[in-house]
N, CA, C and O atoms as CSV, one atom per row, in Angstrom:
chain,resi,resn,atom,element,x,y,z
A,1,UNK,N,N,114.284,108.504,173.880
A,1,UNK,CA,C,113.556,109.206,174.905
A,1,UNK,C,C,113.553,108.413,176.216
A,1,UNK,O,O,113.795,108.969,177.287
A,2,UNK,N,N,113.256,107.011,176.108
A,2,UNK,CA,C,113.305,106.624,177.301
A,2,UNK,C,C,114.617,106.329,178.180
A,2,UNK,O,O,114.451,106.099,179.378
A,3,UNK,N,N,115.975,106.326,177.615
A,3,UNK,CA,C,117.128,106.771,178.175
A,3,UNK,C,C,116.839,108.086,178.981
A,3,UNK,O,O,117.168,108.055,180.167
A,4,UNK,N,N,116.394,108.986,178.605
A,4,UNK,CA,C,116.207,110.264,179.872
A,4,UNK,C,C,115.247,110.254,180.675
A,4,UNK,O,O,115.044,111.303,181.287
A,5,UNK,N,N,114.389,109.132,180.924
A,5,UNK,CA,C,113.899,109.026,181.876
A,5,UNK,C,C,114.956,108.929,183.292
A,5,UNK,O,O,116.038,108.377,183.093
A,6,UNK,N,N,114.712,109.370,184.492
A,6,UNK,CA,C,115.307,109.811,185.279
A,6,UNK,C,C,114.442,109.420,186.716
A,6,UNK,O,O,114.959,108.542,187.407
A,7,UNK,N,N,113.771,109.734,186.968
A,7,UNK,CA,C,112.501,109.121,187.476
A,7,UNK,C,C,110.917,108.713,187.363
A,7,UNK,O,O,110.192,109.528,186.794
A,8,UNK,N,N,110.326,107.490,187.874
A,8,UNK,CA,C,109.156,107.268,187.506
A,8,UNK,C,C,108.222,107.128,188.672
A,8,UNK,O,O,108.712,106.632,189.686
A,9,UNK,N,N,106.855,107.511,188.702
A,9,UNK,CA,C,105.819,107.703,189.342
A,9,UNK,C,C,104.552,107.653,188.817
A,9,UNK,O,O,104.392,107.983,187.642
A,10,UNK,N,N,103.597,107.286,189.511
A,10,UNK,CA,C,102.698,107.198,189.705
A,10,UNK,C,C,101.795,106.944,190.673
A,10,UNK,O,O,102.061,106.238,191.645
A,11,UNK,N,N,99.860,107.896,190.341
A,11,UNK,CA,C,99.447,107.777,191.056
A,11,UNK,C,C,97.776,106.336,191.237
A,11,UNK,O,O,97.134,105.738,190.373
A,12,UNK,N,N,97.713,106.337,192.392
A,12,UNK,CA,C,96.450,105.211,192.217
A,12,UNK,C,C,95.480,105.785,192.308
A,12,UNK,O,O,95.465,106.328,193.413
A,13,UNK,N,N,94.059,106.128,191.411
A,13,UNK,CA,C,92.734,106.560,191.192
A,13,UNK,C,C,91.765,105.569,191.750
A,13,UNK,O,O,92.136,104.397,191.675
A,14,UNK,N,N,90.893,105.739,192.157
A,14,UNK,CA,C,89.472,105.017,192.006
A,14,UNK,C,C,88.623,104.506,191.292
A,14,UNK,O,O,87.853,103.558,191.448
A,15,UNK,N,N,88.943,105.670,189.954
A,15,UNK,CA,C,87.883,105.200,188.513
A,15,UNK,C,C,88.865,105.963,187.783
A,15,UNK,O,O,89.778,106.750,188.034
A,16,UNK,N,N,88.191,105.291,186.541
A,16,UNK,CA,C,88.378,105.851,184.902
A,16,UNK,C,C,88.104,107.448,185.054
A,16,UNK,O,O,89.007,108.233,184.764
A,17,UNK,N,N,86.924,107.884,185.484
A,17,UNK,CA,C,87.042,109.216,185.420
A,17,UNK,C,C,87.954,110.077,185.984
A,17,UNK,O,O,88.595,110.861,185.284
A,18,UNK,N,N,88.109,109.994,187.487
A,18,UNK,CA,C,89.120,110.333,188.322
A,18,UNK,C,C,90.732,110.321,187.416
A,18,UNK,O,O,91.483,111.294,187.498
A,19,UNK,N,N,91.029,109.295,186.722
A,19,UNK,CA,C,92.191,109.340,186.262
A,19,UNK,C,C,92.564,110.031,184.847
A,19,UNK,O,O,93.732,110.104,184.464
A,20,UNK,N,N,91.365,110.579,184.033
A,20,UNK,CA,C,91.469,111.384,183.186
A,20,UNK,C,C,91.554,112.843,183.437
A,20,UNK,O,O,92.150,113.743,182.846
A,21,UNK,N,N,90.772,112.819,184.501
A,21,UNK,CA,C,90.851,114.421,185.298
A,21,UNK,C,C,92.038,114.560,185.479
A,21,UNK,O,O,92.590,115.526,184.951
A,22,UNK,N,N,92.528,113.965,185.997
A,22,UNK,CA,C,93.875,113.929,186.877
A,22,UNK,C,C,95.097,113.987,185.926
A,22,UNK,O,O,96.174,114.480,186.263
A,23,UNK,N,N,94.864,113.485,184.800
A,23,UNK,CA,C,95.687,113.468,183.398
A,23,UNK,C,C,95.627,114.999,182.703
A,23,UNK,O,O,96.320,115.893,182.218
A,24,UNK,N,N,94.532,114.679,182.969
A,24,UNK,CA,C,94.147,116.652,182.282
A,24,UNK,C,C,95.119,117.423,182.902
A,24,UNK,O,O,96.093,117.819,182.263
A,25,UNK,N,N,94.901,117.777,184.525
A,25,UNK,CA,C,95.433,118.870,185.289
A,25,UNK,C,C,97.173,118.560,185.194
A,25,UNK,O,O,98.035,119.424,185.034
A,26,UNK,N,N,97.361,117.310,185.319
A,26,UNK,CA,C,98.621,117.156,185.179
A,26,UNK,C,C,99.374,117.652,183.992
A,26,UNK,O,O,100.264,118.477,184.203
A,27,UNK,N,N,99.106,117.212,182.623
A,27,UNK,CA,C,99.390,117.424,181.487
A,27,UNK,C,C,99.373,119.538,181.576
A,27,UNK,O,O,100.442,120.116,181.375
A,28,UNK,N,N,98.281,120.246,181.833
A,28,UNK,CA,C,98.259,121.674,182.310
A,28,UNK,C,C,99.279,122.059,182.752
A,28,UNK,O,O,100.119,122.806,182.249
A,29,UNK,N,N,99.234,121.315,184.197
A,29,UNK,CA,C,100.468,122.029,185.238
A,29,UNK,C,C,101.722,122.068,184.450
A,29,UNK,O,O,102.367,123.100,184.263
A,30,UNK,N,N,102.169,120.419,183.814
A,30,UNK,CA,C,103.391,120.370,183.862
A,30,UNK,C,C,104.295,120.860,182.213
A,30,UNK,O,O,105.455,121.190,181.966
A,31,UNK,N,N,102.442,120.596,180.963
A,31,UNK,CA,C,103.176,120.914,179.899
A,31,UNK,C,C,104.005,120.076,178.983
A,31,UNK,O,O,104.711,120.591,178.116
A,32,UNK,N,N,103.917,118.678,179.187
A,32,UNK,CA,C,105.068,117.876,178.625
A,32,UNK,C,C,105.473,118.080,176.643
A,32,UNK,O,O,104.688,117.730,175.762
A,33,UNK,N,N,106.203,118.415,176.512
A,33,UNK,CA,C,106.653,118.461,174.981
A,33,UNK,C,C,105.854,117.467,174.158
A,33,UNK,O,O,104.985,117.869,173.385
A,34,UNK,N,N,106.119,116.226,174.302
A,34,UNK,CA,C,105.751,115.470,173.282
A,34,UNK,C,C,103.721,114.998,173.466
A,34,UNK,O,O,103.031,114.264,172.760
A,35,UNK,N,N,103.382,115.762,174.626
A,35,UNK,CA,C,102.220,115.165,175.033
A,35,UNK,C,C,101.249,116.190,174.337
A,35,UNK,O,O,101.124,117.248,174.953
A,36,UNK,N,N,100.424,116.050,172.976
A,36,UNK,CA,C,100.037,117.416,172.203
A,36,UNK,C,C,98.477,116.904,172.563
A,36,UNK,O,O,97.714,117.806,172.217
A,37,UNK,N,N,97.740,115.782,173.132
A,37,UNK,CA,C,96.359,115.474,172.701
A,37,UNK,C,C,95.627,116.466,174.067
A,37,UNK,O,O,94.563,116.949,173.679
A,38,UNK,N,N,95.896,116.782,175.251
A,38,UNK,CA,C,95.607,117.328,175.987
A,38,UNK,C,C,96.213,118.416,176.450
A,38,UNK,O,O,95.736,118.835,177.505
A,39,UNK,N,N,97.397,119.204,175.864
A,39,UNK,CA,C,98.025,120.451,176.010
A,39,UNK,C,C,96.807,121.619,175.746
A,39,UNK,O,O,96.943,122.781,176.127
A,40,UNK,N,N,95.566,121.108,175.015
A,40,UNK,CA,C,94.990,122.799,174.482
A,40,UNK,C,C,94.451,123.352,175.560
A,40,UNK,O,O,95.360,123.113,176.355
A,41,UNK,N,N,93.668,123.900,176.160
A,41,UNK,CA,C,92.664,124.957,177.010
A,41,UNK,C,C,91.656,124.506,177.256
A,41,UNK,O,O,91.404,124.846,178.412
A,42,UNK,N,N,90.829,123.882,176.845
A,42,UNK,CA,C,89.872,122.883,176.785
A,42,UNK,C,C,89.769,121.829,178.212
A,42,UNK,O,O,90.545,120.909,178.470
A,43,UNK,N,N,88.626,122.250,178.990
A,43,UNK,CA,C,88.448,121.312,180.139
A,43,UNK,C,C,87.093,120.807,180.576
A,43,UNK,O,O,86.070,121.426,180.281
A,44,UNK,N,N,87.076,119.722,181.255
A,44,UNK,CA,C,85.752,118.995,181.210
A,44,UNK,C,C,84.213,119.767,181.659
A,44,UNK,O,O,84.256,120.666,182.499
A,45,UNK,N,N,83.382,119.512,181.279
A,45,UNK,CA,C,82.367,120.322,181.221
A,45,UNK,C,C,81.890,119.918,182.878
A,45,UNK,O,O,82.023,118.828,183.435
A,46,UNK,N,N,81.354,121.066,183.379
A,46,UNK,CA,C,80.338,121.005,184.973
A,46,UNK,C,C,79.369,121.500,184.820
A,46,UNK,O,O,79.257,122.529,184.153
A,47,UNK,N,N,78.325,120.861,185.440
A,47,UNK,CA,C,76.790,121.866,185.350
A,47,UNK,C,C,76.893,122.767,186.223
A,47,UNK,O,O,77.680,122.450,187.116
A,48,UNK,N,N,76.399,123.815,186.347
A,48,UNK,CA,C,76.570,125.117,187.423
A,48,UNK,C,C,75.032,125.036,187.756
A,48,UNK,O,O,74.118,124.717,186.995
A,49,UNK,N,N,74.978,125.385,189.009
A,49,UNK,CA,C,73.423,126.017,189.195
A,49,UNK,C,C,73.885,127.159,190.238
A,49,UNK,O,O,74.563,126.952,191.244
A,50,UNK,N,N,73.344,128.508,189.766
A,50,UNK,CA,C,73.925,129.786,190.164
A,50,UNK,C,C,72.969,129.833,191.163
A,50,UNK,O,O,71.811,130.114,190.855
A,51,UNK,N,N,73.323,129.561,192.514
A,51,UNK,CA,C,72.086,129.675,193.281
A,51,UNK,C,C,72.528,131.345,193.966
A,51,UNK,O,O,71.712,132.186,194.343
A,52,UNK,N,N,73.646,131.444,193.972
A,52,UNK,CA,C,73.760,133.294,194.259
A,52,UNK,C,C,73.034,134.144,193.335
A,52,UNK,O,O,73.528,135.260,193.493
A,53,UNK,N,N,72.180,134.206,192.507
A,53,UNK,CA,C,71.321,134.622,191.184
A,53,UNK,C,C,69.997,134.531,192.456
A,53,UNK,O,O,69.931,133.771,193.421
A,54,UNK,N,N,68.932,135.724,191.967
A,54,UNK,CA,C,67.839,135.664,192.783
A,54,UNK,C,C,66.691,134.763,192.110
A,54,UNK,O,O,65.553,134.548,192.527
A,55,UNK,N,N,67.303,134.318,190.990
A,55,UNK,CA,C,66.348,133.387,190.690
A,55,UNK,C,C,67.486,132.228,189.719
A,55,UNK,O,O,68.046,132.406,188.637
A,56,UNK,N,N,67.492,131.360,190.412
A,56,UNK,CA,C,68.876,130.721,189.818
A,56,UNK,C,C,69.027,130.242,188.216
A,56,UNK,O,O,67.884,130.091,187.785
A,57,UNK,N,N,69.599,130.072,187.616
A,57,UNK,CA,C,69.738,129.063,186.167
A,57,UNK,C,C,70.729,127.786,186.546
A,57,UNK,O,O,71.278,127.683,187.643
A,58,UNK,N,N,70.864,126.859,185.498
A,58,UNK,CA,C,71.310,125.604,185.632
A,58,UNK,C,C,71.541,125.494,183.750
A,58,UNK,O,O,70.842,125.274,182.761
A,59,UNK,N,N,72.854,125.779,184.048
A,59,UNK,CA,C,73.765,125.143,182.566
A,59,UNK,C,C,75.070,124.870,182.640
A,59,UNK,O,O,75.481,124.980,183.795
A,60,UNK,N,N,76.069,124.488,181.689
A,60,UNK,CA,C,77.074,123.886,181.449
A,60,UNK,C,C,78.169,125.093,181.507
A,60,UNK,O,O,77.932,126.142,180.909
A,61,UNK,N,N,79.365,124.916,182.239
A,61,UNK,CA,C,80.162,125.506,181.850
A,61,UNK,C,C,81.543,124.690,182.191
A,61,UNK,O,O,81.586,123.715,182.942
A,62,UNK,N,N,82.805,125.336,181.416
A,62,UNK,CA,C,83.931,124.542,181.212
A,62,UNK,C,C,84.660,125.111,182.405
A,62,UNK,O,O,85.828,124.731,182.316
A,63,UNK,N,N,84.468,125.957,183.634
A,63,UNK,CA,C,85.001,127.071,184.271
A,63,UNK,C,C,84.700,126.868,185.740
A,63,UNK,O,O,83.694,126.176,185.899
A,64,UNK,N,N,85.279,127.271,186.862
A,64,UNK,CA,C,84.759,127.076,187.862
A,64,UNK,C,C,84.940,128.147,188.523
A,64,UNK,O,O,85.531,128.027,189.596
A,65,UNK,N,N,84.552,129.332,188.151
A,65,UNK,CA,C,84.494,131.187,188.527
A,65,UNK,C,C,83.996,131.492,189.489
A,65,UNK,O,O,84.652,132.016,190.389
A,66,UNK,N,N,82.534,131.231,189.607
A,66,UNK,CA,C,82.344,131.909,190.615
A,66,UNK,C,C,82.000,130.725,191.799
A,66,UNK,O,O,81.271,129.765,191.548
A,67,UNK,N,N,82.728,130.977,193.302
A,67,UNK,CA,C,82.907,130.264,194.280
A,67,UNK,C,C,81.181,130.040,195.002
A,67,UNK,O,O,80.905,129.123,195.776
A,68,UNK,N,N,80.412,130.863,194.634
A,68,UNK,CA,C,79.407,131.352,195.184
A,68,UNK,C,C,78.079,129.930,194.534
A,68,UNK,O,O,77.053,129.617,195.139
A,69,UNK,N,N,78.438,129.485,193.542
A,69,UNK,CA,C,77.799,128.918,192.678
A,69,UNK,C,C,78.019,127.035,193.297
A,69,UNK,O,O,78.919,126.546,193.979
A,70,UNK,N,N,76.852,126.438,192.731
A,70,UNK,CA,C,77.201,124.796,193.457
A,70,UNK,C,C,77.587,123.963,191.987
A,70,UNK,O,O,76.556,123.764,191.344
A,71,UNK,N,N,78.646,123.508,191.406
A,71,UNK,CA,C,78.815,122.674,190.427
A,71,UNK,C,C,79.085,121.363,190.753
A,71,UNK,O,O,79.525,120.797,191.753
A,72,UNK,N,N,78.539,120.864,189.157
A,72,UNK,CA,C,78.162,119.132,189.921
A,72,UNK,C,C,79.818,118.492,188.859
A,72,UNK,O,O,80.751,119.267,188.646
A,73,UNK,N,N,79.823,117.475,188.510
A,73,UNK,CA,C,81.347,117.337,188.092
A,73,UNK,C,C,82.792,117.040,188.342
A,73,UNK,O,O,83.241,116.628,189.412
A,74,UNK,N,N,83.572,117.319,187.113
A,74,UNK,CA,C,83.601,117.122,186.212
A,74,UNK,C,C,82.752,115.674,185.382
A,74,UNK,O,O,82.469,114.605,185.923
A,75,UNK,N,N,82.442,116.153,183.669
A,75,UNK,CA,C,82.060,114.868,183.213
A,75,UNK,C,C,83.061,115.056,182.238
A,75,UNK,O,O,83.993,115.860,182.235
A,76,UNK,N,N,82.652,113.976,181.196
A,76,UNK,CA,C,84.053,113.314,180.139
A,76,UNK,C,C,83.147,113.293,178.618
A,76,UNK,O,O,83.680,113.056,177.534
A,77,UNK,N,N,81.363,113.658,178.845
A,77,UNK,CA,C,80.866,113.413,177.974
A,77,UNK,C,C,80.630,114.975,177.478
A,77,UNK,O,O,81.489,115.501,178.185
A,78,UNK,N,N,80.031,116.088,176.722
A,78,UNK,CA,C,79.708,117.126,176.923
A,78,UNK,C,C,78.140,117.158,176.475
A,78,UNK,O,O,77.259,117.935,176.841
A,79,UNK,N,N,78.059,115.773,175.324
A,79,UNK,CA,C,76.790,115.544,175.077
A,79,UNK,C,C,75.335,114.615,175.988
A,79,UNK,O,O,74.113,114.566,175.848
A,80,UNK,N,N,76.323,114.017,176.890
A,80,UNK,CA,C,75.436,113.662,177.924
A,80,UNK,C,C,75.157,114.472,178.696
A,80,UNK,O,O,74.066,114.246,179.221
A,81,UNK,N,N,75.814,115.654,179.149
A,81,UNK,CA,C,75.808,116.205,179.843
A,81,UNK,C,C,74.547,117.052,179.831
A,81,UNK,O,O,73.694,117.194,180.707
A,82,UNK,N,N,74.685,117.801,178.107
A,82,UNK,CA,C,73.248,118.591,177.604
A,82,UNK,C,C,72.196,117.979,177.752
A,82,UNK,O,O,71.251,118.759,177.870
A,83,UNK,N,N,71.905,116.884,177.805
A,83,UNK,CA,C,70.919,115.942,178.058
A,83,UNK,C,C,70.809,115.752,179.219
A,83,UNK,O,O,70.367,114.607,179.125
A,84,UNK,N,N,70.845,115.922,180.211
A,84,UNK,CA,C,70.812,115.973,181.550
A,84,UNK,C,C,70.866,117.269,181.854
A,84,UNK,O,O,69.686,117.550,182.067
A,85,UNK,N,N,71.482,118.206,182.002
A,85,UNK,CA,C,70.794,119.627,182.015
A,85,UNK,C,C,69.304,119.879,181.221
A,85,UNK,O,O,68.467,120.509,181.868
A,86,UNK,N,N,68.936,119.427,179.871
A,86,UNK,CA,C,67.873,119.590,178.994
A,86,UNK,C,C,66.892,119.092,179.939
A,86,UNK,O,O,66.001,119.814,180.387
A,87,UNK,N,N,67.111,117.257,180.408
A,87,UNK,CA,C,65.427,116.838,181.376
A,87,UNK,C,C,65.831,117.431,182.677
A,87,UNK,O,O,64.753,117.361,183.267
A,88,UNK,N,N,66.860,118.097,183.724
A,88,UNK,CA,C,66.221,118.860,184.561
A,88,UNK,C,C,65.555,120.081,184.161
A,88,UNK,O,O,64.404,120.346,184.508
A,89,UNK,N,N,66.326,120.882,183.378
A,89,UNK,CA,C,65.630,121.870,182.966
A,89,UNK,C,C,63.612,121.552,182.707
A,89,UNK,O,O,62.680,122.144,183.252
A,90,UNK,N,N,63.581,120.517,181.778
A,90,UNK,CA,C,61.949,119.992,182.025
A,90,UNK,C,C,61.224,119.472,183.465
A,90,UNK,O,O,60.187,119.820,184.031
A,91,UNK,N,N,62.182,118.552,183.760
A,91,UNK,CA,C,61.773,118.281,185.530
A,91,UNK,C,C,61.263,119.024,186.488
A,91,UNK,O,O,60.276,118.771,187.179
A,92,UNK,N,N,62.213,120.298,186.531
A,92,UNK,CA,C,62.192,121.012,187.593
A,92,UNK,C,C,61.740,122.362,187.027
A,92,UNK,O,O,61.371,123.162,187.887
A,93,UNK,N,N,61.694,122.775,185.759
A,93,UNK,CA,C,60.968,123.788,185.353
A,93,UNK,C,C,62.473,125.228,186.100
A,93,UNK,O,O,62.356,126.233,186.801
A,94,UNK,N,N,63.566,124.610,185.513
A,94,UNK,CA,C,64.828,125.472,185.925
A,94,UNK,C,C,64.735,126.869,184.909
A,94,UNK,O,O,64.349,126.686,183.755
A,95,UNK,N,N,65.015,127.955,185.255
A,95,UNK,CA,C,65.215,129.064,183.818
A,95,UNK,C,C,66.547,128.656,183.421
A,95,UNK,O,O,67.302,128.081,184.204
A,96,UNK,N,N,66.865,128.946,182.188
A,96,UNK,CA,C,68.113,128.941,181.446
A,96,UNK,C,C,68.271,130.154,180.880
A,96,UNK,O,O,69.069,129.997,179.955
A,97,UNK,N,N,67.747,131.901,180.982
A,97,UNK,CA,C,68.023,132.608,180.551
A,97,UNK,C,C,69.063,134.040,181.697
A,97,UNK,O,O,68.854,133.962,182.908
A,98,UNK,N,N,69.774,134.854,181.347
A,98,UNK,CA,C,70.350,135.258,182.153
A,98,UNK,C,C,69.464,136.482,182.372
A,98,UNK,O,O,69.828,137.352,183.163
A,99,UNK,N,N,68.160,136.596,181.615
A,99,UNK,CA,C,67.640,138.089,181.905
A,99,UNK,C,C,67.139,138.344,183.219
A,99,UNK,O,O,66.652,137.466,183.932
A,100,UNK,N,N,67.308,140.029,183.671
A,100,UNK,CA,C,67.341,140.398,184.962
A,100,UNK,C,C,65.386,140.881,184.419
A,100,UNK,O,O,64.854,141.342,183.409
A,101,UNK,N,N,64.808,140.307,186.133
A,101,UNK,CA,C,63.538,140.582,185.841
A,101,UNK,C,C,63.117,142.194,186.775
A,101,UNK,O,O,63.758,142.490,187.783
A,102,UNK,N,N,62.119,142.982,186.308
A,102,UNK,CA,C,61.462,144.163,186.989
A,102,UNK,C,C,60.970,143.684,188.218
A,102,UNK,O,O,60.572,142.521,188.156
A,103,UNK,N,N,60.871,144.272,189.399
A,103,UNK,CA,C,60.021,144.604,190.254
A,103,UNK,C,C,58.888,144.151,189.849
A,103,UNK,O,O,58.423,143.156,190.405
A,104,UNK,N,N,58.186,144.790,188.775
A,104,UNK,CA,C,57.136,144.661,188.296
A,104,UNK,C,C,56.650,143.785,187.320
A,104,UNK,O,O,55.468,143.569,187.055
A,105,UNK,N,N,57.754,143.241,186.747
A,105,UNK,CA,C,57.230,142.038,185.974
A,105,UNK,C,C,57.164,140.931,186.576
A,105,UNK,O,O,56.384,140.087,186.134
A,106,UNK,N,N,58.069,140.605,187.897
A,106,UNK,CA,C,58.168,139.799,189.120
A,106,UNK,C,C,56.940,139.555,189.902
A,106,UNK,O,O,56.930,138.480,190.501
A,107,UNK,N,N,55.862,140.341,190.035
A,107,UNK,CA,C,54.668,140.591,190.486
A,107,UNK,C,C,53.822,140.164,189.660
A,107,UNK,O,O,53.001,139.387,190.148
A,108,UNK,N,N,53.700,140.424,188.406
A,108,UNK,CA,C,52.878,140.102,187.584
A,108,UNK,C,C,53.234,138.595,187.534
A,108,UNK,O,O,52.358,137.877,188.016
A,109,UNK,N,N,54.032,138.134,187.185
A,109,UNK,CA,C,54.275,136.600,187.673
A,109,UNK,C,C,53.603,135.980,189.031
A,109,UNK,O,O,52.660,135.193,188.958
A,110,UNK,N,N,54.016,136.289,189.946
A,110,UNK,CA,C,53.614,135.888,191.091
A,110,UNK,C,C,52.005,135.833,191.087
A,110,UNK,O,O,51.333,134.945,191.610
A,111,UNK,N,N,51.555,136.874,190.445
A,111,UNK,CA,C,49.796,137.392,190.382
A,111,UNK,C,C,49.618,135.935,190.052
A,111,UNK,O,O,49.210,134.969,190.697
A,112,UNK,N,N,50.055,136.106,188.855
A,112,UNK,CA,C,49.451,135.138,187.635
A,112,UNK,C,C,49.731,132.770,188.636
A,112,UNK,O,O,49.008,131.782,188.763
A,113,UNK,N,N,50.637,133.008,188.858
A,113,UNK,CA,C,50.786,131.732,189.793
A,113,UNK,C,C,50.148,131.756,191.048
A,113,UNK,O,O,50.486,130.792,191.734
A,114,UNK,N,N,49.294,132.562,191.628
A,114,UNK,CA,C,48.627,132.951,192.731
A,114,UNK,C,C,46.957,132.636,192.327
A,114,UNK,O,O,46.109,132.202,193.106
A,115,UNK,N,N,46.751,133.013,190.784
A,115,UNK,CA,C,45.349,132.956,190.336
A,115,UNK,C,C,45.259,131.803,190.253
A,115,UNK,O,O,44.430,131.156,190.893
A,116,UNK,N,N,46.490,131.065,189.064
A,116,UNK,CA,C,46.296,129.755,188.689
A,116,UNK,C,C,46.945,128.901,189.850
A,116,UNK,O,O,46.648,127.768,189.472
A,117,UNK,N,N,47.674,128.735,191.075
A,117,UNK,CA,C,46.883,127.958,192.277
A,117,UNK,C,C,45.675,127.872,192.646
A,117,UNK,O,O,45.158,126.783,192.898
A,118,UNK,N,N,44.889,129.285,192.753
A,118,UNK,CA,C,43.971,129.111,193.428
A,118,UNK,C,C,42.330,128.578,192.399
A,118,UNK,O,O,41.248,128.175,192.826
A,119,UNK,N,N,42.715,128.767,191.243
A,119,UNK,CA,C,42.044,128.061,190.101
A,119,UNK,C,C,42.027,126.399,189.685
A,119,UNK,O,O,41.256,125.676,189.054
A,120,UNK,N,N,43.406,126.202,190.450
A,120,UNK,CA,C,43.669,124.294,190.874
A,120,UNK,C,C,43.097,123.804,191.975
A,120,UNK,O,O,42.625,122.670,192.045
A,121,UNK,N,N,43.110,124.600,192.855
A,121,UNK,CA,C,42.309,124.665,193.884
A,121,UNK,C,C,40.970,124.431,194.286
A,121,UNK,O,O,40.621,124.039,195.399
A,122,UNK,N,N,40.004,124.777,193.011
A,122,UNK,CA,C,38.814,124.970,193.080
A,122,UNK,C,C,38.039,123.581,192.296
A,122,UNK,O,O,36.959,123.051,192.553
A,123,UNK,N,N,39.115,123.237,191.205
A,123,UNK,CA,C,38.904,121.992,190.403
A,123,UNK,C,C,38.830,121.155,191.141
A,123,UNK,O,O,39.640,121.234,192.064
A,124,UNK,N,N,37.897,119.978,191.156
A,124,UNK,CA,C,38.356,118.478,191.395
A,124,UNK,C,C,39.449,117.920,190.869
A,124,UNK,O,O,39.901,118.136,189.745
A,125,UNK,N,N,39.987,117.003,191.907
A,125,UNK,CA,C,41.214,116.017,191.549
A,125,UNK,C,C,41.373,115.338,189.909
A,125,UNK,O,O,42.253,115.313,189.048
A,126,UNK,N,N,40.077,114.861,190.051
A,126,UNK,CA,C,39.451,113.958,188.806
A,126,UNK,C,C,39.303,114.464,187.530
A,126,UNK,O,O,39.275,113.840,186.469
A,127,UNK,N,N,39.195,115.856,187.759
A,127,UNK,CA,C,39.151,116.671,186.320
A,127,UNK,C,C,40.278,117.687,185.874
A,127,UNK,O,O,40.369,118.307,184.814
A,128,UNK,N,N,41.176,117.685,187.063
A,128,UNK,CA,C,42.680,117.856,186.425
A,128,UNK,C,C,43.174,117.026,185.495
A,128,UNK,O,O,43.431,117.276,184.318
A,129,UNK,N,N,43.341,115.603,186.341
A,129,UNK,CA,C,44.048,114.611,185.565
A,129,UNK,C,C,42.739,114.420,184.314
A,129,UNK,O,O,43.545,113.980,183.494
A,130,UNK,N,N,41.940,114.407,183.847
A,130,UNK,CA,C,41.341,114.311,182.562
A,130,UNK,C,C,41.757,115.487,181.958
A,130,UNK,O,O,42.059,115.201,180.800
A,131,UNK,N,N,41.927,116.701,182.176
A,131,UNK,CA,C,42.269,117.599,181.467
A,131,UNK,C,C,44.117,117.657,180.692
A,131,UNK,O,O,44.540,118.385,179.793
A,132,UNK,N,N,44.663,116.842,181.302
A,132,UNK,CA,C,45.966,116.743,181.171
A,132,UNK,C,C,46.592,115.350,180.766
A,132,UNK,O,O,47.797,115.101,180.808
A,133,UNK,N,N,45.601,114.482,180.370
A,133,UNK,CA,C,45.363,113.575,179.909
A,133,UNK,C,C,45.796,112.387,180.430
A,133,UNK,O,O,46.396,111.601,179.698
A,134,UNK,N,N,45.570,112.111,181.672
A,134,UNK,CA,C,45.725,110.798,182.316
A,134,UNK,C,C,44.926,110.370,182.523
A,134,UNK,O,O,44.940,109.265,183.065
């Protein structure tokens, strides 16, 4: 095999990650015969946060579809990744479901976060944090 080598190249990366990406797309584009560990369909995971959605979600996908959307990425882990989507999802109190909400169930929400502001509101400082256990 290495008798038909014909020409050689290469490129210079920045990091380890950068150069697996770059292995990926290459191996895609070009297809090499004997190269079987990265030929399948399979590509690195990105978090999406659909901020074109009127109420956005934030999860993992292998895809980069819709242009409209902000993805963070590529990573190399898929299980770190869930774990870091999982504590923003807790952090930031993100939805992860795709259901479309009513007019009216949208309101009833809003009611209900409108009462309980103005029910935080009325509490002392001092007896929040005892109630929530600090």
């Amino acid at each position: 095999m290495v008798a038909q080598i014909q020409r050689f190249e290469y490129i210079v990366v920045d990091s380890e990650l950068e150069a697996l990406v770059l292995e990926s797309n290459l191996i895609k584009e070009y297809k090499p015969r004997y190269n079987t560990v990265l030929k399948d369909d399979k590509s690195y995971p990105y978090i999406r946060f659909s901020v074109e959605e009127n109420y956005p979600r934030l999860f993992i996908t292998r895809a980069k579809k819709d242009k409209r959307s902000k993805y963070y990425g590529p990573y190399t882990s898929v299980e770190q990744v869930r774990e870091v989507v999982e504590l923003l999802r807790k952090t930031i109190h993100i939805r992860n479901c795709n259901k479309v909400f009513s007019e009216e169930s949208l309101l009833l929400v809003l009611v209900s976060i409108m009462i309980w502001d103005n029910v935080m509101l009325l509490v002392p400082a001092g007896k929040v944090r005892k109630s929530i256990g600090h």
